[in-house]
C-alpha positions as CSV (number, residue, x, y, z in Angstrom):
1,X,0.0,0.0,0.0
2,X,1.4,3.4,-1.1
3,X,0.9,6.3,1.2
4,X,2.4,9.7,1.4
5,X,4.8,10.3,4.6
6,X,6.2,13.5,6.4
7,X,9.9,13.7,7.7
8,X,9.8,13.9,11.0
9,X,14.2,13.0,11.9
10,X,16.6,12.2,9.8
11,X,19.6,11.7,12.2
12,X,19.3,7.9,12.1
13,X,21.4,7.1,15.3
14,X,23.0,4.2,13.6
15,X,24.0,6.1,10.1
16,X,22.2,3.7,8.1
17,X,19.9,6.3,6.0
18,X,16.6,5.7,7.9
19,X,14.4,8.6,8.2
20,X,11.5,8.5,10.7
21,X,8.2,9.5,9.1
22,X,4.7,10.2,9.9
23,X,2.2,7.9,7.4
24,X,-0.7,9.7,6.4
25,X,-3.5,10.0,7.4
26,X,-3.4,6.5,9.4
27,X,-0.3,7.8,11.9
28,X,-1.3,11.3,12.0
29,X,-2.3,11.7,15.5
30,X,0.5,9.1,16.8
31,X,3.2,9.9,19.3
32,X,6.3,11.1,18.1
33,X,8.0,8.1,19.8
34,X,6.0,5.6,18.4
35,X,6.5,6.7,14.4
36,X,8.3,4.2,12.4
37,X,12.2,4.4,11.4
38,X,12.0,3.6,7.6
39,X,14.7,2.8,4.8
40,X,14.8,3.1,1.0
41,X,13.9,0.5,-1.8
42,X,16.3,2.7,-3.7
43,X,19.7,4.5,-3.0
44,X,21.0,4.9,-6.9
45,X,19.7,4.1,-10.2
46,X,23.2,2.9,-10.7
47,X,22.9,0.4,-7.5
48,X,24.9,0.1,-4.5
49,X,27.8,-2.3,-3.4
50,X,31.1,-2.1,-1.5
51,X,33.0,0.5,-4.2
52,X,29.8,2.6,-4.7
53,X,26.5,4.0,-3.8
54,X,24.9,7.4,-3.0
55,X,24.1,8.7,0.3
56,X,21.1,11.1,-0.1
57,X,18.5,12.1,2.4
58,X,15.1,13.9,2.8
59,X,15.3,17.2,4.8
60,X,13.2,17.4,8.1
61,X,9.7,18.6,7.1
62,X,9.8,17.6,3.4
63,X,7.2,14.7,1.8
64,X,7.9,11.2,0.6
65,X,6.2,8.5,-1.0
66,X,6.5,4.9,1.1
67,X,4.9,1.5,0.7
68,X,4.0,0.0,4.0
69,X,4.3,-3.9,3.1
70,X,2.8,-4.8,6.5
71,X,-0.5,-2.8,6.9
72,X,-2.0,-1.9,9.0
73,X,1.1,-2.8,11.5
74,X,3.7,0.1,10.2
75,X,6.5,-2.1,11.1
76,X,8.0,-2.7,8.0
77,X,7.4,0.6,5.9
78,X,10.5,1.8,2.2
79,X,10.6,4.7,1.2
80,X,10.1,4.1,-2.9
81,X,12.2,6.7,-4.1
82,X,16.1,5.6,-3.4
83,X,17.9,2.2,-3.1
84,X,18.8,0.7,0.1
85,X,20.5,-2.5,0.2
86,X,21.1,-4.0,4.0
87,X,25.0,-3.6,5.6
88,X,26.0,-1.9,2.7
89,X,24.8,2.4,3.4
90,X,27.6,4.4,2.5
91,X,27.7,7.3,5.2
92,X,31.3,6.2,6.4
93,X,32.5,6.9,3.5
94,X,32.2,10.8,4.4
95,X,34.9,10.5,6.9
96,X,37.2,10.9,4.2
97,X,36.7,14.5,3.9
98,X,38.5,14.9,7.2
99,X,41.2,15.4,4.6
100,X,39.9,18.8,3.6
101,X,41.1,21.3,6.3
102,X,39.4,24.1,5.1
103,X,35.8,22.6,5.6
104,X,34.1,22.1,9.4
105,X,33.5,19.3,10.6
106,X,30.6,17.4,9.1
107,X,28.1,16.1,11.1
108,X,26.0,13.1,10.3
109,X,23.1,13.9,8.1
110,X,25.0,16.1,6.6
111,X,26.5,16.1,3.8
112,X,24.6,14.7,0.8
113,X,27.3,13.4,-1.4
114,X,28.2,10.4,-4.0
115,X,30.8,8.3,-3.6
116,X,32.4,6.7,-6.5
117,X,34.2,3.1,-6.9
118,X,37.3,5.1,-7.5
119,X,37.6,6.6,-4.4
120,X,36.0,10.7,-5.3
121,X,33.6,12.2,-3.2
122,X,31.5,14.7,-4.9
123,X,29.7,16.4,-1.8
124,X,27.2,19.2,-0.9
125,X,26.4,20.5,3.1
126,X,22.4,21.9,2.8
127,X,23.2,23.5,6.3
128,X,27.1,25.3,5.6
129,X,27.1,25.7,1.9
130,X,30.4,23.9,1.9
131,X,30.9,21.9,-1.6
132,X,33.1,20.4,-3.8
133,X,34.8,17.1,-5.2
134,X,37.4,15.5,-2.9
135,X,38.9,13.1,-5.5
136,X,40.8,9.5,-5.1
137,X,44.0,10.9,-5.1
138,X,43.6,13.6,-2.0
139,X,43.3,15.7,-4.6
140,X,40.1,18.7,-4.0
141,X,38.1,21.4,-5.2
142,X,35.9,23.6,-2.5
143,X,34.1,26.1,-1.8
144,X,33.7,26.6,2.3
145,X,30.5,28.3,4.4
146,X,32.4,31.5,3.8
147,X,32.3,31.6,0.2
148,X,36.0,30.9,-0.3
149,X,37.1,28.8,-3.4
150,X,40.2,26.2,-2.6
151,X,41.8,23.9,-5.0
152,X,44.9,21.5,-4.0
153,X,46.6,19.1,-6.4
154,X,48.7,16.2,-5.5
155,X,50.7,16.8,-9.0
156,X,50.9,19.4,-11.6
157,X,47.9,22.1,-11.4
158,X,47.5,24.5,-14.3
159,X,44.5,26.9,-14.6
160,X,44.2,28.8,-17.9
161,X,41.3,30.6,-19.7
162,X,42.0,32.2,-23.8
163,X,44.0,34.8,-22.6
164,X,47.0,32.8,-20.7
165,X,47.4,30.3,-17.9
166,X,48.9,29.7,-14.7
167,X,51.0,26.3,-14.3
168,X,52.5,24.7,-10.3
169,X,54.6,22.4,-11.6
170,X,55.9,19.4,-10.3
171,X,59.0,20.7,-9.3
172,X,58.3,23.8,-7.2
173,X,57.8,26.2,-10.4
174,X,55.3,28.9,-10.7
175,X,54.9,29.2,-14.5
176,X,53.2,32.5,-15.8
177,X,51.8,31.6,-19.8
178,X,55.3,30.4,-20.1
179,X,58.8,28.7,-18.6
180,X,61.3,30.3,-21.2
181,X,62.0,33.4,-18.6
182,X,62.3,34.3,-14.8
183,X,61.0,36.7,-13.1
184,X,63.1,39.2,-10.0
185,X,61.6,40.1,-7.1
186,X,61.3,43.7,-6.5
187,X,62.5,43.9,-2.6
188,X,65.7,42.3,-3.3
189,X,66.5,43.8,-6.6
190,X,65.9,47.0,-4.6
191,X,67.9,46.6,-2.1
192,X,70.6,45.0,-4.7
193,X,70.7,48.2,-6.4
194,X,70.9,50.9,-3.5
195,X,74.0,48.6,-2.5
196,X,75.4,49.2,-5.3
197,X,74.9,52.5,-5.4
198,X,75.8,53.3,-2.0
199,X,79.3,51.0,-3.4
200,X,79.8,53.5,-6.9
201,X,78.8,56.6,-4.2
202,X,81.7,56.0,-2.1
203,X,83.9,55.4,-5.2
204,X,82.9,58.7,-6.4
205,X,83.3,60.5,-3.3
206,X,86.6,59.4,-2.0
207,X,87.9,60.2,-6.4
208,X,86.5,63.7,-5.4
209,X,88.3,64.2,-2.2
210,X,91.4,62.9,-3.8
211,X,91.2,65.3,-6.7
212,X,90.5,68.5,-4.0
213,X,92.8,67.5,-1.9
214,X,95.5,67.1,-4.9
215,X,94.8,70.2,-5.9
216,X,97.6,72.6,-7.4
217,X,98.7,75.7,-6.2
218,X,95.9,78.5,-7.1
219,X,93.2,75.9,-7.1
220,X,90.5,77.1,-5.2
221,X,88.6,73.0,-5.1
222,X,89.0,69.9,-7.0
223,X,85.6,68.3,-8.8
224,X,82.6,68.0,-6.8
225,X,79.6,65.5,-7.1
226,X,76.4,65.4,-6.2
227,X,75.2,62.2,-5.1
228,X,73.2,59.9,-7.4
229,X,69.4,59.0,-7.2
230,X,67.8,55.8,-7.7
231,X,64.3,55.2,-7.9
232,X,63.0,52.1,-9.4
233,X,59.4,52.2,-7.5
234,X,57.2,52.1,-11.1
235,X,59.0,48.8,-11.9
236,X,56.9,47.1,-9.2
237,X,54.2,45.1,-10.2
238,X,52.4,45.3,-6.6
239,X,49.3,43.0,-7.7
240,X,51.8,40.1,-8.2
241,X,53.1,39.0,-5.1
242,X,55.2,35.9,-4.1
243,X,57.7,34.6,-1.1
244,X,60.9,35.4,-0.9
245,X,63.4,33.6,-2.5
């Protein structure tokens, strides 16, 4: 007998999917304590075993189709839209997003996600907004409850639209639409150059002091000069930033 059912829980104490629902209209005046705990017929059109499944679930207060195969006892009551095939629910399989240490800690419900027989998570928290694809690897792509965007790569990790790219290599390179040149960082090529001229300065100066000092009779001074300037502060491209070498 089909009948349509309200969610009353979702947070099945033993994380195997079960919802508790209230049958209408026959359960509609029943306690709370007494509704029934019910599973799915169906988890994924695509079946369920050890290497994959779904984990999905109805949010507290939505409506769901069920087929009570013992009326008018309610003990053994599916929920028709999802497959769910005994010992093998999924949920543990969320733990692996402990990996991620930009999202919070999820707690069972949450999240709805699919897990695939290779080992990716593609994920989605109704209550943070945190989502994403944690893939086999340790590899991810996220977006936490604040709206930020994280992406972390195991090996190379390029990101590129028509108008260039952006490549991490391998080997510790940051590659800017190309690997032919490298680039100087403006603090120490600074400070490189007011060494140096600080070095030609005092060159200059102690020449001039020589030269006054060697001076001829009648000479009234030997050859001043004035001390160099070096400003290099338009050559900084202050919206590209990295570490220090």
């Amino acid at each position: 007998m089909f009948r349509a059912a309200k969610v009353i829980k979702n947070n099945d104490e033993n994380q195997l999917g079960k919802i508790q629902v209230r049958i209408y209209p026959e359960l509609i005046d029943v306690d709370e304590d007494f509704l029934p705990w019910v599973d799915f017929y169906s988890n994924s059109l695509n079946g369920t075993s050890e290497n994959s499944g779904e984990h999905t679930f109805p949010e507290v207060g939505s409506w769901v189709r069920v087929f009570v195969e013992d009326y008018p006892v309610f003990h053994r009551v599916k929920i028709i839209s999802n497959d769910y095939v005994e010992g093998l629910y999924i949920y543990e399989k969320a733990e692996g997003l402990t990996e991620i240490t930009e999202l919070e800690a999820q707690t069972y419900p949450q999240p709805i996600f699919k897990f695939y027989k290779d080992g990716t998570i593609q994920f989605h928290n109704t209550d943070t907004g945190e989502s994403g694809t944690l893939y086999g690897d340790g590899s991810y792509q996220i977006k936490d409850k604040n709206g930020n965007f994280f992406s972390y790569s195991i090996n190379e990790h390029k990101f590129y639209n028509d108008n260039g790219y952006i490549k991490l290599t391998n080997d510790g390179y940051v590659d800017l639409n190309g690997s032919d040149r490298t680039l100087v960082t403006f603090s120490e090529l600074k400070t490189a150059l007011n060494n140096f001229k600080t070095s030609i300065e005092g060159k200059i100066a102690s020449h001039s002091h020589a030269t006054t000092c060697g001076a001829g009779a009648g000479s009234t001074t030997g050859t001043v000069y004035d001390p160099s300037s070096l400003d290099i502060s338009n050559a900084e491209a202050k919206k590209v930033r990295t570490a220090a070498p």
